[in-house]
LUMLOZA-8337 format. One record per atom (N, C-alpha, C): x, y, z. Coordinates in steps of 0.2 Angstrom, whole numbers, padded with zeros to 4 digits, always signed. Example, Ala and Ser with C-alpha at 12.3 -4.5 7.8 and 13.67 -1.06 7.14 Angstrom:
<recs>
+0066-0028+0039 +0062-0022+0039 +0066-0016+0039 +0064-0011+0035 +0068-0005+0036 +0064+0000+0039 
</recs>
This chain:
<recs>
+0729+0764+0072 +0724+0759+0075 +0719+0757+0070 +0720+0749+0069 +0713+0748+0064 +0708+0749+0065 +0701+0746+0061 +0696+0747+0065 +0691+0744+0070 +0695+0738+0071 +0695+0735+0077 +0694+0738+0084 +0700+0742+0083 +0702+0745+0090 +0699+0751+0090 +0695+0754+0082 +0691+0760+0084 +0686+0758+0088 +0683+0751+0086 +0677+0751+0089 +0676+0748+0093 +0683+0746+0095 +0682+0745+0102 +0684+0751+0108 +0687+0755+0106 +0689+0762+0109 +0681+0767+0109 +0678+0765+0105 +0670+0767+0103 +0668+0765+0109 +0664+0758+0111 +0662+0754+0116 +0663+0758+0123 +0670+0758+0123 +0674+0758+0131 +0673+0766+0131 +0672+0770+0127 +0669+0778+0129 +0663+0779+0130 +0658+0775+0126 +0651+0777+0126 +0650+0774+0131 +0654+0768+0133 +0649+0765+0140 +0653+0767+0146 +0655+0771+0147 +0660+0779+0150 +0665+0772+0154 +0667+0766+0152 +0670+0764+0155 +0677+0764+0156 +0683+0763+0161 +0690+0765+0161 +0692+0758+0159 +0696+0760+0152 +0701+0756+0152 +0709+0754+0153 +0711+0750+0155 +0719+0747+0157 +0721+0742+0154 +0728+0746+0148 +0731+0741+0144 +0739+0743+0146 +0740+0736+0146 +0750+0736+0147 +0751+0739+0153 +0757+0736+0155 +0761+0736+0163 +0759+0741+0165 +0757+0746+0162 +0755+0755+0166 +0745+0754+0169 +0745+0748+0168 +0738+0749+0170 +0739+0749+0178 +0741+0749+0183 +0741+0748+0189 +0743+0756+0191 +0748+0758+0189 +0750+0766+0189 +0741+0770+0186 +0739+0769+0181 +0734+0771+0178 +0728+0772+0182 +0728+0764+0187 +0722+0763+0194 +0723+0768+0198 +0728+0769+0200 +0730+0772+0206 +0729+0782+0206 +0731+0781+0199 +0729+0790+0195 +0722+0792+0195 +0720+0787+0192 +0711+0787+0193 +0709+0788+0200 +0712+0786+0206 +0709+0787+0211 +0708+0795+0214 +0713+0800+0211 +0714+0806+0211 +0709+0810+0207 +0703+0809+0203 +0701+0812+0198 +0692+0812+0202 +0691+0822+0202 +0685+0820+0206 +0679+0816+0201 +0675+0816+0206 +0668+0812+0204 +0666+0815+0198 +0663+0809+0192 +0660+0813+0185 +0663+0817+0182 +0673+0815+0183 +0674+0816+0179 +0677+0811+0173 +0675+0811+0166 +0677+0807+0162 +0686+0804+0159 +0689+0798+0163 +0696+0798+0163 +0695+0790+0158 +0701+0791+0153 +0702+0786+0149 +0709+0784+0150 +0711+0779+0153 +0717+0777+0150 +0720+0771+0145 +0722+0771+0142 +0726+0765+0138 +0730+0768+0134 +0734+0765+0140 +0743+0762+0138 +0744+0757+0135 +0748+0757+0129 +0748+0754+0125 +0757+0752+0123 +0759+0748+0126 +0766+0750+0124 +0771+0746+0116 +0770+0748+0112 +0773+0746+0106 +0778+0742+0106 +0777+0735+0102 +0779+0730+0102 +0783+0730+0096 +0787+0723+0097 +0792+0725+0089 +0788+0721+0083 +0788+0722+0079 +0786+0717+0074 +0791+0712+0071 +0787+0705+0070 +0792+0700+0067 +0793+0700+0060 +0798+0704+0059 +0800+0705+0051 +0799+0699+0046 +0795+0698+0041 +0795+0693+0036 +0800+0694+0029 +0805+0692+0029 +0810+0693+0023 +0808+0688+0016 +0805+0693+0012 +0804+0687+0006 +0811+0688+0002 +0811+0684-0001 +0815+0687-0008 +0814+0692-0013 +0819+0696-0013 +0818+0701-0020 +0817+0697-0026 +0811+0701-0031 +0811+0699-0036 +0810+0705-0042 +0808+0704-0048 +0809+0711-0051 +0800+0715-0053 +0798+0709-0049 +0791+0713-0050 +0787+0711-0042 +0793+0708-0038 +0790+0707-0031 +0783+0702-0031 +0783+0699-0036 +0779+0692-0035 +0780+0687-0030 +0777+0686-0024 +0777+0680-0022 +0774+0674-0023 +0777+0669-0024 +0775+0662-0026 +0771+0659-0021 +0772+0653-0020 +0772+0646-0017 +0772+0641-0019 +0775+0640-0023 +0776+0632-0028 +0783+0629-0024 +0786+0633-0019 +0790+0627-0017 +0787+0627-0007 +0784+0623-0007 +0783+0622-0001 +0787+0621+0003 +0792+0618+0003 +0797+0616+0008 +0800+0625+0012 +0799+0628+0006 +0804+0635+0009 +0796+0640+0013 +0790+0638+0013 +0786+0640+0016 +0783+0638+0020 +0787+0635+0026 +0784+0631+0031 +0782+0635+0038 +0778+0635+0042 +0776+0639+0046 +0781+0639+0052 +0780+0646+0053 +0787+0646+0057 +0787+0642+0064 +0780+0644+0066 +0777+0640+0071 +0774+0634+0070 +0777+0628+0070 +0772+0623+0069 +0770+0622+0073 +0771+0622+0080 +0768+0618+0085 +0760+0622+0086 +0761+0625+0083 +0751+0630+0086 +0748+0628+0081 +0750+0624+0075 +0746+0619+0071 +0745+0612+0072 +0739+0611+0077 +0738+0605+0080 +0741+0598+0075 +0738+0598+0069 +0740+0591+0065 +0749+0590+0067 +0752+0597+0065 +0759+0596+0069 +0764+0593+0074 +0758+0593+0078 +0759+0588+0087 +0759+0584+0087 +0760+0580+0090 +0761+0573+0092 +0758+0568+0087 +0759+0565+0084 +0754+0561+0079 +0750+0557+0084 +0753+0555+0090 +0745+0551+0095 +0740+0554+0097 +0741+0562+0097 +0736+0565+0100 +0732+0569+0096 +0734+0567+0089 +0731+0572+0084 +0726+0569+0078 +0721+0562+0081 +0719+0557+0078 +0712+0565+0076 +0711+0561+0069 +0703+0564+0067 +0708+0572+0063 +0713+0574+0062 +0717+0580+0060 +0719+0578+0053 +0720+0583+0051 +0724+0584+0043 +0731+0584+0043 +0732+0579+0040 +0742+0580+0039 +0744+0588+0036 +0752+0590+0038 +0752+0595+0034 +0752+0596+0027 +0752+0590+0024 +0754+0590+0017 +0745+0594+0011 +0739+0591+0017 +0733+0593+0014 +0727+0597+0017 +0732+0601+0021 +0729+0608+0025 +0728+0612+0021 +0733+0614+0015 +0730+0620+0011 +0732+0616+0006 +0726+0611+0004 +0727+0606-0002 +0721+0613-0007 +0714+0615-0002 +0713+0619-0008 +0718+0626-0011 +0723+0629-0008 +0727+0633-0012 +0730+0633-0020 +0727+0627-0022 +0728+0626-0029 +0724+0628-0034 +0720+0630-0031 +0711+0629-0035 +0713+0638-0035 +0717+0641-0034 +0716+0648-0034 +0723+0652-0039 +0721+0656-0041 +0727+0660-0044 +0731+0665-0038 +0739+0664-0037 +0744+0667-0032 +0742+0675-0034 +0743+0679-0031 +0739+0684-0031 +0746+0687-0030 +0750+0693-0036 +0756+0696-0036 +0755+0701-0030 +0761+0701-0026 +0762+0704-0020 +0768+0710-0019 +0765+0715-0017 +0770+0720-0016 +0771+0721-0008 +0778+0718-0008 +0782+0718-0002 +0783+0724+0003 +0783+0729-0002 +0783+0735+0003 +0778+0740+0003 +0770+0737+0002 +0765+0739+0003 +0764+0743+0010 +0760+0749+0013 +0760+0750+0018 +0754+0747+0020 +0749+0746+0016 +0743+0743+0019 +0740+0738+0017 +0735+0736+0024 +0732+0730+0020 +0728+0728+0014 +0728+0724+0009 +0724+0725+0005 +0717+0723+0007 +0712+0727+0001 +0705+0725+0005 +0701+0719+0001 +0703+0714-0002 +0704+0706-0002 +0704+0703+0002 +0709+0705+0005 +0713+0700+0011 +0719+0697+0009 +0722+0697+0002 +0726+0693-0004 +0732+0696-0002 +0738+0694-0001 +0745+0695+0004 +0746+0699+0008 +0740+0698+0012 +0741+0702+0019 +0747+0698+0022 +0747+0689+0022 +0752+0686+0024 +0756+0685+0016 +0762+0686+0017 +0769+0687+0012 +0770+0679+0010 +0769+0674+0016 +0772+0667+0015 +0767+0664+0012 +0761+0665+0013 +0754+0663+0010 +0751+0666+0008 +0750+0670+0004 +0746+0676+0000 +0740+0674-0001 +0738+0668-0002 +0731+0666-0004 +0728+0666+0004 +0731+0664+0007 +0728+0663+0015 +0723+0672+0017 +0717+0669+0019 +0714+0674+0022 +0708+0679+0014 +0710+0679+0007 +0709+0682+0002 +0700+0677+0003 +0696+0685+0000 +0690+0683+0001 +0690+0679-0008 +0683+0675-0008 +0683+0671-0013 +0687+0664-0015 +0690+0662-0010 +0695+0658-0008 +0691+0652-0003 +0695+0646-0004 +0693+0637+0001 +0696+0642+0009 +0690+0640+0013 +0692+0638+0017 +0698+0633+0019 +0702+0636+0025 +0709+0629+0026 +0706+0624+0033 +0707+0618+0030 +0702+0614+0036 +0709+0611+0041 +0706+0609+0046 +0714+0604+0050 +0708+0598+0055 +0703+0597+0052 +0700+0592+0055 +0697+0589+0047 +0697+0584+0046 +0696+0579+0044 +0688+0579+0041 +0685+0581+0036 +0680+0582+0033 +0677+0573+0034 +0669+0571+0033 +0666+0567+0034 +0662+0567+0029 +0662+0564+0022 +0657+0566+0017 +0655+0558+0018 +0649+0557+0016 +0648+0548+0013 +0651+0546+0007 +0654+0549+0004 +0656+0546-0003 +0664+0549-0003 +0666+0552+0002 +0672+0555+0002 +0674+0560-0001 +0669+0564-0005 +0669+0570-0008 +0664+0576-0006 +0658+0575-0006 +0654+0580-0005 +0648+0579-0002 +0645+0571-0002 +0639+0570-0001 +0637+0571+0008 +0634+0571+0008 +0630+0572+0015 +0631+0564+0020 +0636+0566+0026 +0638+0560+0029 +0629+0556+0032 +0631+0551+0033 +0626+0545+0035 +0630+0541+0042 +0624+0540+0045 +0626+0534+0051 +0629+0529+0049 +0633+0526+0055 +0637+0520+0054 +0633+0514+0051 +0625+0514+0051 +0621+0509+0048 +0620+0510+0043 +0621+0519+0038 +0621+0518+0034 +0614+0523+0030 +0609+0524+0036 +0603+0527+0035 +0606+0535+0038 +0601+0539+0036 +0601+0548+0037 +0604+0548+0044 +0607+0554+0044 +0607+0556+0051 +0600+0559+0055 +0600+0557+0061 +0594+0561+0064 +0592+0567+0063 +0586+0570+0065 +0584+0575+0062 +0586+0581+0064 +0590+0587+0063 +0592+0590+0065 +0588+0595+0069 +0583+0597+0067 +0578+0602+0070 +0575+0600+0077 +0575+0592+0077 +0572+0587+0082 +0578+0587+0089 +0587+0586+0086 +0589+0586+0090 +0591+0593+0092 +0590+0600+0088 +0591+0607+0090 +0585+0608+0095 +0579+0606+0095 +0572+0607+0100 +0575+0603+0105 +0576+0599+0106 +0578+0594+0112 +0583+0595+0115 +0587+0593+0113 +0595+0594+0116 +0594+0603+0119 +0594+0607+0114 +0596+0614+0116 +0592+0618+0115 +0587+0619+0121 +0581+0621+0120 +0583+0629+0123 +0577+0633+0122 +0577+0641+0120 +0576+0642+0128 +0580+0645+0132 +0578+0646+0139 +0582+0655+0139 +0578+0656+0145 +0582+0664+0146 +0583+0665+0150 +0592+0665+0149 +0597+0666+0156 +0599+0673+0154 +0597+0679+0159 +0600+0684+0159 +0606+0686+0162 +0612+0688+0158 +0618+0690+0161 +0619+0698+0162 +0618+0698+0169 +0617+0706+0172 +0625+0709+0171 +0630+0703+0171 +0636+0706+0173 +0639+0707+0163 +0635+0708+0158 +0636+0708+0152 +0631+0714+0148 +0631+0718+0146 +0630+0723+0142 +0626+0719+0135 +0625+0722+0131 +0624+0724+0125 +0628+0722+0120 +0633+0725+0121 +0639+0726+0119 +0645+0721+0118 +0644+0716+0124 +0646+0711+0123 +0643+0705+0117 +0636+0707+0115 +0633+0704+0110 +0636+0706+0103 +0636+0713+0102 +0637+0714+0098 +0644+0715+0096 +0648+0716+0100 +0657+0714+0099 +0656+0705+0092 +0653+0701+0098 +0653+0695+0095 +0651+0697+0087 +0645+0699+0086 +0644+0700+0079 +0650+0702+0073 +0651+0707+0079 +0656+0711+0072 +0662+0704+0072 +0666+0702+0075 +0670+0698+0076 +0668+0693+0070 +0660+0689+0072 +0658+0683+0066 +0656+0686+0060 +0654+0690+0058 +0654+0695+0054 +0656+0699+0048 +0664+0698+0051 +0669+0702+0047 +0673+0695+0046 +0673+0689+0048 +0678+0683+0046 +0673+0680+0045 +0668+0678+0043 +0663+0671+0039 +0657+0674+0035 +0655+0670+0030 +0651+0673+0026 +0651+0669+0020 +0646+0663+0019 +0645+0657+0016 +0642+0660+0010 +0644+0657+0005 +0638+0657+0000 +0636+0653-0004 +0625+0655-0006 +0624+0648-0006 +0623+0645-0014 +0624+0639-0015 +0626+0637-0023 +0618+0640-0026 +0618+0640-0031 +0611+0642-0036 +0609+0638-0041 +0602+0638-0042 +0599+0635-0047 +0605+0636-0054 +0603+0630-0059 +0607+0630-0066 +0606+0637-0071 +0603+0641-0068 +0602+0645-0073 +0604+0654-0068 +0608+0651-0063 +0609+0658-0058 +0605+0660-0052 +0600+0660-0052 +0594+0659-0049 +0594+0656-0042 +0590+0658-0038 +0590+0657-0029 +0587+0650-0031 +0589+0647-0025 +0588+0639-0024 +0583+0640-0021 +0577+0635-0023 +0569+0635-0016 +0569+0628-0014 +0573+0625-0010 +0571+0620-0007 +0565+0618-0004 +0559+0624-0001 +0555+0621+0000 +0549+0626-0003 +0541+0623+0000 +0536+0627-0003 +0534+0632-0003 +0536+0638-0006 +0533+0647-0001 +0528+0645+0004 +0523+0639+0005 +0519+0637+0011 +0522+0634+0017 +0530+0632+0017 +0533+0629+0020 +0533+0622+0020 +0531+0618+0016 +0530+0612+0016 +0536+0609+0011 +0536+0603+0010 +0543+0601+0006 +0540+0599+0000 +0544+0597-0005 +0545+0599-0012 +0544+0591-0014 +0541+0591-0019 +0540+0582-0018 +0547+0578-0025 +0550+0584-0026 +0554+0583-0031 +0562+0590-0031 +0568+0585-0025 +0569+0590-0023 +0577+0592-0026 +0579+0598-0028 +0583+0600-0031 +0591+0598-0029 +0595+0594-0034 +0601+0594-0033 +0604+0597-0026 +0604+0601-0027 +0609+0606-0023 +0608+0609-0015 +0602+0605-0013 +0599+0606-0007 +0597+0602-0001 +0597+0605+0004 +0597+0601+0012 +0593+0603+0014 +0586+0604+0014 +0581+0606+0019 +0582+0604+0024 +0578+0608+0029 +0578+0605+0036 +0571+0604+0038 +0568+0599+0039 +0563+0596+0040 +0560+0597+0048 +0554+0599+0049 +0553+0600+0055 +0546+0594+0058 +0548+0591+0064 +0544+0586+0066 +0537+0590+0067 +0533+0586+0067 +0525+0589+0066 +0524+0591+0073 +0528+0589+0079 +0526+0590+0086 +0531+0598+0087 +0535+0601+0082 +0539+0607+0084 +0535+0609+0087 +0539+0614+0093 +0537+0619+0097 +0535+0629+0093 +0542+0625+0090 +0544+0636+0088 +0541+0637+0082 +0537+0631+0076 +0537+0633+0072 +0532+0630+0067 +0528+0633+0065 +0522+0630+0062 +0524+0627+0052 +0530+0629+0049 +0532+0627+0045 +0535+0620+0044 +0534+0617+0040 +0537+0608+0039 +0543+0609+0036 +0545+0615+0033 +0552+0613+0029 +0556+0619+0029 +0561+0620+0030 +0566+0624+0028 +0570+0625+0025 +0571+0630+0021 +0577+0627+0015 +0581+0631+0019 +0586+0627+0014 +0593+0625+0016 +0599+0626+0009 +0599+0629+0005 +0604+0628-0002 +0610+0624+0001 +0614+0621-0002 +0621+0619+0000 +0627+0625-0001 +0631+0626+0002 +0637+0630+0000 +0640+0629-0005 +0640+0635-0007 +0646+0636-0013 +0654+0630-0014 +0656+0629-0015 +0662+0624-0012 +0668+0625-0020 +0673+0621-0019 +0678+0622-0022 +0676+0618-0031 +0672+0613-0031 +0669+0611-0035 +0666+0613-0042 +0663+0620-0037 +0660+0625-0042 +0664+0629-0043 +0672+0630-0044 +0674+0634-0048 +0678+0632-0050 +0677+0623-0052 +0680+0620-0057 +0688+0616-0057 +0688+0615-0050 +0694+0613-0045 +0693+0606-0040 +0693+0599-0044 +0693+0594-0043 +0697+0592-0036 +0697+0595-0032 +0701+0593-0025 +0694+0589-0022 +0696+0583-0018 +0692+0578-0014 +0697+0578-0008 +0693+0578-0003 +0685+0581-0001 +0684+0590-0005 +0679+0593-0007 +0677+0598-0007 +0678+0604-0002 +0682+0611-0002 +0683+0613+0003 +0676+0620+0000 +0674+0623+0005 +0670+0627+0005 +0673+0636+0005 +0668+0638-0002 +0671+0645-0001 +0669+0650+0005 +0672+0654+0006 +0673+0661+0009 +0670+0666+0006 +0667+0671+0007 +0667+0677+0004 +0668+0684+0005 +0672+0683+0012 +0675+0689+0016 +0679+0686+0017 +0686+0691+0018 +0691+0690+0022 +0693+0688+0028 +0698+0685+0029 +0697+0680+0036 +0702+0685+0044 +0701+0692+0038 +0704+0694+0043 +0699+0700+0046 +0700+0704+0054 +0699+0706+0056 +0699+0714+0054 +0696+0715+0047 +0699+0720+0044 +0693+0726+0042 +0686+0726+0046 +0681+0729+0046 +0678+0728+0038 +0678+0721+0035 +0676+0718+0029 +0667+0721+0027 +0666+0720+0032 +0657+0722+0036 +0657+0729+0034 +0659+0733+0035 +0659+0739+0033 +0662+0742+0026 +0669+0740+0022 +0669+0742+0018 +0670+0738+0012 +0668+0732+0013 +0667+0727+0009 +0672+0720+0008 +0674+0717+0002 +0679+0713+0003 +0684+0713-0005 +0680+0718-0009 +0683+0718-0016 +0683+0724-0018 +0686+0728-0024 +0686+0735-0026 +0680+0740-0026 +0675+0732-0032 +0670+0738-0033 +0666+0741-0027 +0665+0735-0023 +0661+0736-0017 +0665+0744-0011 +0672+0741-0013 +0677+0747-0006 +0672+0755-0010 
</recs>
């Protein structure tokens, strides 16, 4: 059981609730009906599925590649939307520059008959070993929108800034309180762990290493503002917030690690797998 399923075996006891997995959960209802009051019954059935065996090639030190694409094609295309229909796939990435960042990184030698996951993320998938490895581009399949086609910060069709974002987040989606009776806690926090353990941006720095200060430690904005930065600007009428500026650093991106791909893909710094990164890190020294 990874640690996924501990922690969610965790949840489902402390909140004394009875779970039902696999075709035995109706037998499992039925059992429950027999068990007197206040007593604690757990069931999960679970029935063990086959795994889809990936065959690499033997090699004499079990390195896997990917320099020949053609023999790495997913086996499932059709669950990679750019793959569908080309009428239906408008504003999508061809396959050819879905994992166009995969270049900008070093293949990471794999041991085929490893029993477990590494704690990188780096050949947990045999056919893509770079796929999922923390410190690694993000794989995009929707069609990046820069102004310059590289990096810079898209603009309206006339040319000028986009709207203010903090204007259209006050407006549009404002802060209201819907309480959901029929939802825990728990449901909150699952979501965490989930966003958590798969994303984790980081943000570019000053020339000399150093934290980016897009705005005033008074919160007002910088009248001379640093390359690398996107504040976010708050209308003088905000509700939530008496400060004018926000900093904002830009993300780290494939750019900065010296990997001329256009558009720029943005790094990662946890693993994109569900592999409880949040707890014990995403690299050795940290594990």
């Amino acid at each position: 059981m990874d640690m996924v399923g501990i922690l969610l075996f965790a949840v489902l006891v402390l909140g004394g609730s009875h779970a039902f997995f696999g075709q035995d959960a109706g037998n499992a209802r039925n059992e429950s009906a027999h068990v007197s009051p206040g007593t604690r019954c757990i069931h999960a059935v679970n029935p063990p599925k086959k795994n889809h065996e990936v065959h690499v090639p033997s090699t004499q030190n079990d390195v896997v590649t990917t320099t020949n694409i053609d023999e790495r094609v997913d086996p499932n295309p059709s669950k990679i939307p750019s793959l569908m229909d080309p009428s239906s796939s408008i504003g999508l990435l061809p396959p050819s520059t879905i994992d166009l960042a995969d270049q900008c990184f070093p293949v990471p030698r794999c041991d085929s008959a490893a029993r477990f996951r590494t704690i990188d993320g780096g050949c947990n998938n045999l056919r893509f070993p770079v796929w999922g490895r923390t410190n690694t581009a993000h794989t995009r399949i929707v069609q990046a929108h820069y102004s310059d086609g590289t990096d810079r910060p898209r603009r309206s069709t006339s040319g000028h800034e986009l709207p203010n974002s903090r204007h259209i987040r006050t407006t549009l989606f404002r802060d209201l309180d819907r309480p959901a009776p029929k939802h825990s806690l728990y449901a909150m926090q699952f979501g965490q762990i989930i966003a958590h353990d798969t994303e984790f941006a980081l943000p570019k720095t000053s020339n000399n290493g150093s934290k980016l200060e897009c705005c005033r430690p008074d919160g007002t904005s910088l009248q001379t503002l640093p390359k690398n930065c996107l504040p976010i600007k708050t209308p003088n009428d905000d509700p939530g917030s008496k400060n004018r500026c926000f900093t904002a650093p830009r993300t780290l991106d494939t750019a900065d690690r010296g990997c001329n791909i256009k558009p720029v893909r943005q790094i990662i710094a946890v693993t994109s797998f569900l592999d409880a990164s949040f707890v014990y890190g995403s690299d050795e020294n940290t594990a």
